[in-house]
Backbone as CSV, one residue per row, in Angstrom:
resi,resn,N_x,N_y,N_z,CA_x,CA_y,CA_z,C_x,C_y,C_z
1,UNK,-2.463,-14.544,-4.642,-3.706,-14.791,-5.368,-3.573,-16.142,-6.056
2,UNK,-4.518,-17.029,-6.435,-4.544,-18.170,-6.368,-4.211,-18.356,-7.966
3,UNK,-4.111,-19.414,-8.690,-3.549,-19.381,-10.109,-5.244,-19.556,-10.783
4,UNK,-5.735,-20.557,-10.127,-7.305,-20.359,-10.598,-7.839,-18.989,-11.403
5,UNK,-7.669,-17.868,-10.177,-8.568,-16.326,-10.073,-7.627,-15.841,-10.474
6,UNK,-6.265,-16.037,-10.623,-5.548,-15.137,-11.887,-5.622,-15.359,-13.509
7,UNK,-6.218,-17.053,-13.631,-6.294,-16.928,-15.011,-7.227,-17.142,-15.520
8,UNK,-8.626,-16.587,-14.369,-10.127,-15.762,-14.742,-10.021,-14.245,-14.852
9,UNK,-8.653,-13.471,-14.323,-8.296,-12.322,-14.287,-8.065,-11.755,-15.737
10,UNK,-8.813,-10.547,-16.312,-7.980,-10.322,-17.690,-7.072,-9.032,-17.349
11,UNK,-6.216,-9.237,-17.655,-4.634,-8.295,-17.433,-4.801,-7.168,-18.139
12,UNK,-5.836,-7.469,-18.999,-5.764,-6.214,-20.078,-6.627,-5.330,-20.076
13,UNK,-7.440,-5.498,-18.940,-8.354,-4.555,-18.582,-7.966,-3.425,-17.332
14,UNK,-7.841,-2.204,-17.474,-6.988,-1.415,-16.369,-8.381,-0.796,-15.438
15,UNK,-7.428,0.058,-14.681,-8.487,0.718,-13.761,-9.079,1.705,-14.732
16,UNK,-8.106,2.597,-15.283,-9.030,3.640,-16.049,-9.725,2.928,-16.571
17,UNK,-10.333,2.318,-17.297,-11.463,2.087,-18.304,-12.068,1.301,-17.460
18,UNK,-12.019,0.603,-16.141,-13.480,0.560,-15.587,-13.581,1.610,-14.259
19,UNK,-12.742,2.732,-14.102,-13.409,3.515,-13.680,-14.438,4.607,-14.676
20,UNK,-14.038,4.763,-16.277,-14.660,5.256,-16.659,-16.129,4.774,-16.868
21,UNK,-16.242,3.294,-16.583,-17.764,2.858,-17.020,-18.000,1.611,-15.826
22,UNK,-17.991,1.975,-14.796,-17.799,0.522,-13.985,-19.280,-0.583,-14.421
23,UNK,-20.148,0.028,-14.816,-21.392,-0.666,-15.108,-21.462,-1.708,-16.351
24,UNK,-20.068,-1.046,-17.127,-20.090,-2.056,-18.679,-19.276,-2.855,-18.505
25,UNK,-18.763,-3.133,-17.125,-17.481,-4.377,-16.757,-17.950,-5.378,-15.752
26,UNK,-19.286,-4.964,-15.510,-20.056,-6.105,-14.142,-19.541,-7.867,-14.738
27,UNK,-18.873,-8.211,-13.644,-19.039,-9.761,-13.618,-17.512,-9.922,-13.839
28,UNK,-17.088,-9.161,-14.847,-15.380,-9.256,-15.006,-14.557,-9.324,-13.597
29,UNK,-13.907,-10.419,-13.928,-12.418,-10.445,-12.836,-11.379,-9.707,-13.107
30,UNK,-10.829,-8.839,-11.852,-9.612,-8.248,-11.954,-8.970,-8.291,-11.137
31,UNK,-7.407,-7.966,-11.108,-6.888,-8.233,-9.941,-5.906,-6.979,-10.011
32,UNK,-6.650,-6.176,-8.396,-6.094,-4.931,-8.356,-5.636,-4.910,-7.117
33,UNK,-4.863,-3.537,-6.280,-4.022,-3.373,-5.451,-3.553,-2.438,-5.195
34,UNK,-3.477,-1.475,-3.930,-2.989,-0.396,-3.055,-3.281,-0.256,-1.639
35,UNK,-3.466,0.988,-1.139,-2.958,1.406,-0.283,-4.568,1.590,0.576
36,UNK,-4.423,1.168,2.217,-5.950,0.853,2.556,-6.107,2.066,3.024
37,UNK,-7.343,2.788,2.560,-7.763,4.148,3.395,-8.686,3.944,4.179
38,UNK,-9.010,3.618,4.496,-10.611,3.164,5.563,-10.987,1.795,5.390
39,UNK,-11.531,1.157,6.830,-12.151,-0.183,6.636,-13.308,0.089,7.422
40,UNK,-14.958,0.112,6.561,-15.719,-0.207,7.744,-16.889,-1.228,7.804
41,UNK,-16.925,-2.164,8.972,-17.865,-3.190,9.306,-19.540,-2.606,9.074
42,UNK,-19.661,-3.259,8.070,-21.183,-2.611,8.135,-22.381,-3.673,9.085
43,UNK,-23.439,-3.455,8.994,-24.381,-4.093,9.992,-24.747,-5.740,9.144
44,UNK,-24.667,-5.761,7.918,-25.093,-6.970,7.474,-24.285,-7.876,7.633
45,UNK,-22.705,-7.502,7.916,-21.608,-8.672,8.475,-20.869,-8.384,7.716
46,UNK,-20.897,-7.663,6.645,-19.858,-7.267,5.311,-18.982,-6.000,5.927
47,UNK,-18.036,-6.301,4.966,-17.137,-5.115,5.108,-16.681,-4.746,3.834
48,UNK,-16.482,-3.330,4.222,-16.579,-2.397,2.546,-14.817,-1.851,3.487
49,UNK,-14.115,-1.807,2.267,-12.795,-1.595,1.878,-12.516,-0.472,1.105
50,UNK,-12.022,0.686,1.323,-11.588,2.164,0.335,-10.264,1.852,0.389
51,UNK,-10.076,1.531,-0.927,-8.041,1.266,-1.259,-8.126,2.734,-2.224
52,UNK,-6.824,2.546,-1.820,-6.009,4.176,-3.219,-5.463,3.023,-3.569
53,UNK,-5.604,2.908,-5.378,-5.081,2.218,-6.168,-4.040,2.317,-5.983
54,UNK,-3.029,1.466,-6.661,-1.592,1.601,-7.076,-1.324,0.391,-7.877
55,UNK,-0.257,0.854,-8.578,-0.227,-0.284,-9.754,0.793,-1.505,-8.996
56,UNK,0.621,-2.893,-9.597,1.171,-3.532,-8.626,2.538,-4.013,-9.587
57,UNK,3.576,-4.940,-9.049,4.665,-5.058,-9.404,4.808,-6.580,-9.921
58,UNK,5.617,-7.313,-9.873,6.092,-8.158,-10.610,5.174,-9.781,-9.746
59,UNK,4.930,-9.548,-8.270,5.098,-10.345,-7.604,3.295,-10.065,-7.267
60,UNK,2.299,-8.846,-7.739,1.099,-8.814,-7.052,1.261,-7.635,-6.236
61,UNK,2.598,-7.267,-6.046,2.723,-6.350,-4.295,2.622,-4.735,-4.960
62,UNK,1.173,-4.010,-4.692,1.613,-2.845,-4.836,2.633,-1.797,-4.585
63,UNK,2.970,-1.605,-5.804,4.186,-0.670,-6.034,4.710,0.488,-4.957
64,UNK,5.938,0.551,-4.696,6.078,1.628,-3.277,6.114,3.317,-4.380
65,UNK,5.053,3.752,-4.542,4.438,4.765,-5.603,3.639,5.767,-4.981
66,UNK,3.916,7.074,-5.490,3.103,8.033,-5.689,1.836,8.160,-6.249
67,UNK,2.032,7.453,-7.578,0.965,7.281,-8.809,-0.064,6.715,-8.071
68,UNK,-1.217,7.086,-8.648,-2.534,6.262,-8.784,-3.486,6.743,-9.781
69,UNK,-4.552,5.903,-9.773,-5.144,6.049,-10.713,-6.931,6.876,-10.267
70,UNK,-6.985,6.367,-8.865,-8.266,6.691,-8.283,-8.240,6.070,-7.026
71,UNK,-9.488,5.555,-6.686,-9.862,4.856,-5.626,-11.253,3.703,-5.927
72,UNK,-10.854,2.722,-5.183,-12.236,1.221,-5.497,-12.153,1.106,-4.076
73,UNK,-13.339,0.543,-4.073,-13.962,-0.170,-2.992,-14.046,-1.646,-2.918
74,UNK,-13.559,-2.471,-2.259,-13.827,-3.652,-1.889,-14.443,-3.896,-0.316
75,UNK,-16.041,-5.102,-1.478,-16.677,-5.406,-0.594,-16.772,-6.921,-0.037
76,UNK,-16.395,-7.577,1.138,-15.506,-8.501,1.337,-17.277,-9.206,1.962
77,UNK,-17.179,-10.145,2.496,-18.474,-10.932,2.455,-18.847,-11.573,3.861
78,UNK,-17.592,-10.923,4.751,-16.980,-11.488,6.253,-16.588,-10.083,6.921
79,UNK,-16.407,-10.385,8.321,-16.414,-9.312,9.113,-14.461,-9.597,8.983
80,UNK,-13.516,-8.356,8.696,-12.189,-7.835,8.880,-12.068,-6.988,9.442
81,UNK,-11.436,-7.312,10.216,-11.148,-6.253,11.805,-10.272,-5.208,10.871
82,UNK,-10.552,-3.971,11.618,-10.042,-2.353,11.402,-8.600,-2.519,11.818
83,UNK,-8.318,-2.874,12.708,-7.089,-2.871,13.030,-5.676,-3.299,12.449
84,UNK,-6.040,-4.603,11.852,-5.650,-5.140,11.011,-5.624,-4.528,9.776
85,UNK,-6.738,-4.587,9.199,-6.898,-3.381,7.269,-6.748,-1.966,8.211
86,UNK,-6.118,-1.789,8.229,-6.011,-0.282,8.889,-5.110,0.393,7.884
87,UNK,-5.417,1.753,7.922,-5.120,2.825,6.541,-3.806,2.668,6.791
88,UNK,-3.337,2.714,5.341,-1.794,2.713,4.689,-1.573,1.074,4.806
89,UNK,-1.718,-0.137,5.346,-1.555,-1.510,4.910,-1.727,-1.192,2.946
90,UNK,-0.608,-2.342,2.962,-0.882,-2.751,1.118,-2.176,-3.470,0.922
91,UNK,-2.432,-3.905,-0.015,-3.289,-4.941,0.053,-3.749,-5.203,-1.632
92,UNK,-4.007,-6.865,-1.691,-4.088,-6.876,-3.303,-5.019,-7.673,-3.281
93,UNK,-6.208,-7.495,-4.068,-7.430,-8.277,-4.517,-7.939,-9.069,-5.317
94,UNK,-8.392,-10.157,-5.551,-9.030,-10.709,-6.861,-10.338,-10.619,-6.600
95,UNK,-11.475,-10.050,-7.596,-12.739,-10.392,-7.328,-13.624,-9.807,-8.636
96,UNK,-14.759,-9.718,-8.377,-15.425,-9.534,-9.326,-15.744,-8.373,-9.538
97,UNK,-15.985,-7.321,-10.850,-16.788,-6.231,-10.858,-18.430,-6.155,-10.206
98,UNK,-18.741,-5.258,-9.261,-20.009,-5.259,-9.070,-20.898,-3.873,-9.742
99,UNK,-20.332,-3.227,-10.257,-20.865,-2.194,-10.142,-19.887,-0.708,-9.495
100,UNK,-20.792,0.322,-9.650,-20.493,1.161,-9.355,-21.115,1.824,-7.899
101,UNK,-20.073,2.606,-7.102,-20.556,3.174,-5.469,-20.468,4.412,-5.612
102,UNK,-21.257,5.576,-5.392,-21.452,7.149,-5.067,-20.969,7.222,-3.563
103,UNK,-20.135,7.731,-3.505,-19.712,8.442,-1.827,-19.108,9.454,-1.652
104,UNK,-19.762,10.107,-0.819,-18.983,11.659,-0.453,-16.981,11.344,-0.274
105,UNK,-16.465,11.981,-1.049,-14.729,12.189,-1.111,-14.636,13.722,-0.678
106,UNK,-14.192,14.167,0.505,-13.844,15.595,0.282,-15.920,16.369,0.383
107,UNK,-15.888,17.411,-0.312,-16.941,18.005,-0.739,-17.566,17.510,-2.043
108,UNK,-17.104,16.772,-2.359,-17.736,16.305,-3.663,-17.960,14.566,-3.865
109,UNK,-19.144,14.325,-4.610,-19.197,12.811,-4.998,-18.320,12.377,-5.959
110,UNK,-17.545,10.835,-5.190,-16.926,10.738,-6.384,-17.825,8.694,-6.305
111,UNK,-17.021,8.878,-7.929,-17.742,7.440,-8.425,-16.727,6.496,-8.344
112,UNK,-16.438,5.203,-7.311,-15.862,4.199,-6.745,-16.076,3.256,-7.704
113,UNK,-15.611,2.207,-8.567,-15.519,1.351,-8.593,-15.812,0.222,-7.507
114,UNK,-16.917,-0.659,-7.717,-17.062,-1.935,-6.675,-16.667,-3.239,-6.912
115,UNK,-15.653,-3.547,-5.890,-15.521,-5.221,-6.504,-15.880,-6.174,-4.892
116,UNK,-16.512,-7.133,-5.919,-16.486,-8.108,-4.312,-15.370,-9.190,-4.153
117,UNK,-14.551,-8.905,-3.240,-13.673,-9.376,-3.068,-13.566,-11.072,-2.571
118,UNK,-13.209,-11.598,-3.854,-13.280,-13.091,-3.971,-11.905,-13.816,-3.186
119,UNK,-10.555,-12.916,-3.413,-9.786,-13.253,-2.569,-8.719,-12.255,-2.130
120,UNK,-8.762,-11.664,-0.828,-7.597,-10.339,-0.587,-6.675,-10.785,0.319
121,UNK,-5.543,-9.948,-0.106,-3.871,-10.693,0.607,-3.835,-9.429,1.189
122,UNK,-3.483,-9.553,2.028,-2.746,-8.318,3.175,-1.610,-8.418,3.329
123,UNK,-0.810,-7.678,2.619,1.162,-7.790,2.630,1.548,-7.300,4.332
124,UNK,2.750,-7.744,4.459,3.374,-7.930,5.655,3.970,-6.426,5.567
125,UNK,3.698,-5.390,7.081,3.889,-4.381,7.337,5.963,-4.604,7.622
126,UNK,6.663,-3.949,6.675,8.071,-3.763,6.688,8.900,-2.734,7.792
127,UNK,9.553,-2.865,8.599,10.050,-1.724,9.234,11.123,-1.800,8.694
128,UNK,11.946,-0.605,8.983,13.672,-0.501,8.202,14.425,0.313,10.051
129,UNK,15.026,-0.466,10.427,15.784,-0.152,11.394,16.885,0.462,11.393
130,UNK,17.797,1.801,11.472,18.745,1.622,11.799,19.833,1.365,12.054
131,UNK,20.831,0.077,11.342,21.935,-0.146,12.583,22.811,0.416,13.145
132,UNK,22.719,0.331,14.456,23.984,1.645,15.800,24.751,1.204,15.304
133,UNK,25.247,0.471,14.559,27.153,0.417,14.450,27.394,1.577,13.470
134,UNK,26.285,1.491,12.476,26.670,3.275,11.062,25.693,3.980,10.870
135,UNK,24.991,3.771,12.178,24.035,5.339,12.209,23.315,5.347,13.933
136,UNK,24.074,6.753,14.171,24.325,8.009,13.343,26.244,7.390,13.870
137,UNK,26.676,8.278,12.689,28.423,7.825,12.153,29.151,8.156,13.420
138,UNK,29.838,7.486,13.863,30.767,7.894,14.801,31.948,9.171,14.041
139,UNK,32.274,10.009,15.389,32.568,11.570,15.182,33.604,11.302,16.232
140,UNK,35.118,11.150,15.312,36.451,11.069,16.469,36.842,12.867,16.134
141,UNK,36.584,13.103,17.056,37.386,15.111,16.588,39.063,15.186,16.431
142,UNK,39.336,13.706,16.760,41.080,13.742,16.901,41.608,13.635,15.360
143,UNK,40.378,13.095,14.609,41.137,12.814,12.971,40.478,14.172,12.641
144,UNK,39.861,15.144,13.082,39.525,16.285,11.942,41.122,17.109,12.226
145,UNK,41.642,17.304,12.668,43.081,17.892,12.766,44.103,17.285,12.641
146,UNK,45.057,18.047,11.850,46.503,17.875,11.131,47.165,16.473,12.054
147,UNK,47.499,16.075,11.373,48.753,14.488,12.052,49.644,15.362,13.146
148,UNK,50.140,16.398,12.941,50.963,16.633,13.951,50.525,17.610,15.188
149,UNK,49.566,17.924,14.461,48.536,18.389,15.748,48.504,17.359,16.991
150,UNK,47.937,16.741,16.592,47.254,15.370,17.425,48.614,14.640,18.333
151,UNK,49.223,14.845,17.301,50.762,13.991,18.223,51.386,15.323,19.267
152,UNK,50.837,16.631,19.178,51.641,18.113,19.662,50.755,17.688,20.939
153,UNK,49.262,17.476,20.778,48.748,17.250,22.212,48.992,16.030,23.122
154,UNK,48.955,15.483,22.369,49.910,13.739,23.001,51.226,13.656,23.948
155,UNK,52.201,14.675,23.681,53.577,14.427,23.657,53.349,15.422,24.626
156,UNK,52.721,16.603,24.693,52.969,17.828,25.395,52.557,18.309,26.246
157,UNK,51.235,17.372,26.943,50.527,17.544,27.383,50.977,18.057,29.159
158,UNK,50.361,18.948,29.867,50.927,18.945,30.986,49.474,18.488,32.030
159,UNK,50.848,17.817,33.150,49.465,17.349,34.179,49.391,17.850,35.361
């Protein structure tokens, strides 16, 4: 996020208190961040964004967390391919309060937070590999038995 739109950002404004009133925070900058649940292209060229919050860390990068606080919507102003924002990507936002969104969650309406997204980073998807040299552990069956075991089959062996 750019140093500009972080220090139009106020830090001290959280999600709870503009999810409790998203209408008394219109115009405010914030800069929020989690986990992408849906991306979809709507017909006007925009794309609307459902993140599960998460609080972010030292660097912007939402936290590898359980916690959240809710869910916001970011509405981006350009067409972003699905594939790409595709559910579970991180992703961290700067933009403006717009208001508040009603959308079916489950059986029930819940009330979204809206921001239009002035600038969103898409963190780099991490894999954790493996390495064959210590996993899975090599298994010699000759050291699970006694020292003189091992030398009794060695020495004694018939052919």
């Amino acid at each position: 996020i750019s140093k500009d739109l972080r220090g139009k950002a106020d830090p001290s404004l959280t999600y709870i208190e503009v999810f409790r009133n998203p209408n008394a925070y219109k115009g405010k900058t914030v800069i929020w961040g989690g986990d992408i649940v849906k991306t979809i292209n709507q017909k006007d060229g925009t794309t609307l964004v459902e993140v599960f919050q998460k609080p972010l860390g030292r660097r912007g990068e939402p936290k590898e967390t359980s916690y959240s606080e809710g869910r916001f919507l970011i509405l981006a102003d350009k067409y972003l391919d699905p594939y790409l924002f595709r559910r579970g990507r991180k992703i961290t936002v700067a933009g403006e309060i717009q208001g508040e969104r009603i959308k079916p969650l489950g059986e029930m309406d819940y009330r979204y937070p809206l921001i239009s997204g002035k600038q969103i980073h898409l963190w780099q998807e991490y894999y954790y590999y493996p390495d064959p040299y210590y996993y899975p552990y090599y298994y010699d069956p000759w050291w699970d038995y006694p020292r003189w075991w091992r030398f009794h089959f060695y020495y004694h062996r018939q052919f």
